[in-house]
Each structure stands twice: as C-alpha cells, then as structure tokens.
N, C-alpha and C positions, 0 to 999 in steps of 0.2 A: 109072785112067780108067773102070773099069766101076762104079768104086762111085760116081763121082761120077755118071754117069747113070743109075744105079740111083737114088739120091738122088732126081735132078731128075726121073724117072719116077712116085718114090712122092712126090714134092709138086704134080705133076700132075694127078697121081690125087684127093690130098686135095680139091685145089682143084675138079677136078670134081665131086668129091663133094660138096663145101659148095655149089656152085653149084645143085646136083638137088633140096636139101633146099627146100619150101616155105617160104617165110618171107612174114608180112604188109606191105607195102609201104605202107601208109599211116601219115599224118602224125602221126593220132591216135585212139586207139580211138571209134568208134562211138556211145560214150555218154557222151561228155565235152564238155565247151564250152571247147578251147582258148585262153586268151588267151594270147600271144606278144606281149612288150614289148621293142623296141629303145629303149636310151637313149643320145641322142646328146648329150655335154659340145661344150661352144664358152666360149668365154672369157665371153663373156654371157649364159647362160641353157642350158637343157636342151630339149631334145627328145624327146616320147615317141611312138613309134608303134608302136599296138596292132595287132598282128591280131586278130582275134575270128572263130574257125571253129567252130560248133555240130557234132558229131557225129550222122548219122542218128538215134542213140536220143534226141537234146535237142534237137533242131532245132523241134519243135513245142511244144517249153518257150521257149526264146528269140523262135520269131518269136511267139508269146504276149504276151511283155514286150516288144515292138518294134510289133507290131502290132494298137494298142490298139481300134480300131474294127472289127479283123476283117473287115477287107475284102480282104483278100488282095494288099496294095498297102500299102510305106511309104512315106508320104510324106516331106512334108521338116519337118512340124513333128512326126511319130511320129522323128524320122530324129533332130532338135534334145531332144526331152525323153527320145531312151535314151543321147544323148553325155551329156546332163546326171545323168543316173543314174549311168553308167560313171563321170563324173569324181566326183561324191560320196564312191564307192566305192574311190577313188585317194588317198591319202594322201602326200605328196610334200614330203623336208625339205633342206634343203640347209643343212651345218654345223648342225645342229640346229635348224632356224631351218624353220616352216612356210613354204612357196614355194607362192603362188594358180597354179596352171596354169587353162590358157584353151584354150578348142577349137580349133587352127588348121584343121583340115581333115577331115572325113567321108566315106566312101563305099559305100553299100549293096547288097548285090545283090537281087535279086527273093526274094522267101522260096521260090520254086520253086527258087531255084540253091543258096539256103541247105539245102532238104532235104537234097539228095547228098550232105551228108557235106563238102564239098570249097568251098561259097562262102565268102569271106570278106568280115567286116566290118572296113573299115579305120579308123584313128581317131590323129588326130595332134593330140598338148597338146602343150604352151609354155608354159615360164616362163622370166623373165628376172629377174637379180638384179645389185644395186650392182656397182661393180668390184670384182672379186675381189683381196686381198691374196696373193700372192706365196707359194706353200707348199703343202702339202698340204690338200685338201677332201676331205668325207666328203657323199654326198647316200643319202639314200634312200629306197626307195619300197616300198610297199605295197599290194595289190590284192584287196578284198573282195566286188568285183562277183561276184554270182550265186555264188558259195562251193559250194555243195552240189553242184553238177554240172559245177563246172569243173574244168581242173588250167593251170597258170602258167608261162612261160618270163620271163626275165629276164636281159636281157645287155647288157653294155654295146656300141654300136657302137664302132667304130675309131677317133679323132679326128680330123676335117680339117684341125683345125689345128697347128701345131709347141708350139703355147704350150701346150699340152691332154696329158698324159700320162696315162693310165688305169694306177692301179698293183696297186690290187687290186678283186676282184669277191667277196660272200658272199651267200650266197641260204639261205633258209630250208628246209626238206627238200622243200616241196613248187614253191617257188619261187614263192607270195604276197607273199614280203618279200625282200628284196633291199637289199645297201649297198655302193655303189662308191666307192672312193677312186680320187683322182686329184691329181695334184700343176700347179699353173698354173705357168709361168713368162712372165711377161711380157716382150715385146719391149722395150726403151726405146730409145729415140731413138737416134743419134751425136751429140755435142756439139761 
C-alpha cells in the first residue's frame, strides 16, 4: 500500500514537473507561411480546404504577394488573382489522371490580422470526377505555392460518406506532396 502511493506521489510530482517546464504554444514558428490542406473524398469529387497562416517573420512577404497595389487593403480582385496563383501552385491527380480544381470559396483577413502571427487565409478547391469504379483509388496532391518560406500539413478528412473508406495516407518529409488511398464501395439499388 505505501509503495503504490509512493508511486502515484512520484507521478504526480513528474507531471508537475513537466507541466512548470516552459514550452512554445503556438501553431507555428514565427517565420514560416503555414499551409494546412484538409482533403475531403465524396464519391464524386474531392474537396480541399487550405489554411494559409503567415508567421510574424513572413507576414510582410505574403501580404506583398496579396497586396499588389500596396494599399494596405485586399480586395476582392487582389483576393481572385493570389487564389489563382495558389491554385497554379497545386497540382492535383486522381488514379493518375490530372483533376482541374476550381475555387469554391475564399476568405481574407485584414493584412493587420495577418501580421500577428495568428490570421488566416482560407481557401476551398473542388474537383469533381466521372463515376468512380468500384475498388481502390489513389488521388494526389502537391503544393509549390511560396516554397521557400513555407512548411505543409496534409491530411485526409474523415469521410461522410459509408461508400468513401480512407485506407492509407503518405506525405512526403516536408508534407508538399501527399497521396491518399481510399477504397469506394458503391451502394446499389435492391432489385
């Protein structure tokens, strides 16, 4: 009995201890231009939704490339030609097969919210492909945008749907390149 609360005394202890130690609590270091990609499988088509968080040390690199008249204001066609760069910079294949993604959706914040470290730029592509055959798919993706001061997340979402199984996920060291398998099983009618 005394050694088990000696035990749970000296795990106590640890635990306070790790909890004292300072540690950095933010998302991402300082001098990096975060992209973070959700991809979402559906039986027809993918969904990608980027975060895009500039780091205080690149924040003034980024809103540079966003804000090309330098007025301290993006609009909505500064807002239409950096989604159109971003998607350039996105390379997206499905069963080896190039897949055109399309902009479904943007959202920017003020280049003042972008300094802190902490704004994000949101950005949601779409592509939709024939009916899928029955089996296992391979899609993958790619992300060249801004290279030099960024670093990459890539992961698949969950699937909503039953037909949609996510079976494997591989990312490349830095997580620019990414390839998800996933297996469809389609519903078919009752006869």
């Amino acid at each position: 009995m005394v050694e088990a609360v000696s035990r749970g005394l000296g795990r106590f202890t640890l635990l306070l201890a790790l909890l004292s130690v300072p540690y950095d609590v933010s998302a991402h270091r300082e001098d990096e231009y975060l992209q973070a990609t959700l991809v979402a499988v559906s039986p027809g088509g993918v969904t990608l939704q980027i975060n895009l968080t500039p780091g205080i040390a690149v924040a003034e690199q980024v809103i540079a490339v966003i804000d090309r008249d330098r007025d301290g204001a993006i609009s909505k066609n500064e807002a239409a030609v950096y989604a159109e760069s971003l998607k350039r910079d996105l390379s997206f294949r499905v069963d080896g097969r190039t897949s055109e993604l399309k902009l479904v959706a943007s959202a920017f914040v003020p280049p003042d919210e972008l300094r802190t470290g902490s704004g994000i730029i949101r950005m949601e592509f779409s592509t939709t492909f024939g009916p899928l055959a029955a089996g296992p798919h391979r899609l993958a993706l790619e992300n060249r945008h801004l290279s030099v001061i960024s670093v990459y997340l890539i992961n698949a979402a969950k699937p909503r749907f039953s037909t949609v199984e996510i079976t494997r996920q591989q990312r490349n060291e830095n997580q620019s390149a990414g390839k998800i398998e996933f297996n469809f099983r389609p519903v078919h009618p009752k006869e």
